[in-house]
N, C-alpha and C positions, 0 to 999 in steps of 0.2 A: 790063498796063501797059507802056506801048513805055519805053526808055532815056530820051529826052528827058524824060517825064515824072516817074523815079525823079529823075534830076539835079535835075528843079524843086521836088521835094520835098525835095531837103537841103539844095538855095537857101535854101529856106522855113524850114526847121529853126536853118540857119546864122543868116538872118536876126531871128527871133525870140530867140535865143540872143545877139547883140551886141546885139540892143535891149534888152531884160534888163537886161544887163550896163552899157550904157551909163546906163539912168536907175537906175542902181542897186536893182533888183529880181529879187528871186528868185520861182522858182516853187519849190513844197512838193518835198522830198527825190524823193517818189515818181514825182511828173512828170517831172521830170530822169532818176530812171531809165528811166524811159517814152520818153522821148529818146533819150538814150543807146541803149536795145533796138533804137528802130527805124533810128536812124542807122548802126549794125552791121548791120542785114538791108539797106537800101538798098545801103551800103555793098561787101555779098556778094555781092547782085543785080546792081551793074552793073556792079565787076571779073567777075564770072562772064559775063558778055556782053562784056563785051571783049577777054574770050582765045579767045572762041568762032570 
């Protein structure tokens, strides 16, 4: 998965996350953790590419 594509994935994440939130809806606990896990691996992925 090249960088531009990890970035478009936490676009994506970002995005579903202020929609949520704006019409006033949650997703179940577990999901949200599911979120949150993989926003911390993206997140490791492409600071780790950009000290590289």
């Amino acid at each position: 998965m090249t960088t531009k594509e990890l970035l478009s994935m936490m676009r994506l994440l970002s995005a579903m996350e202020s929609a949520m939130l704006t019409v006033g809806k949650s997703l179940p606990d577990h999901l949200w953790d599911d979120v949150t896990r993989h926003v911390e691996i993206l997140e490791r992925e492409i600071l780790q590419r950009a000290t590289q």
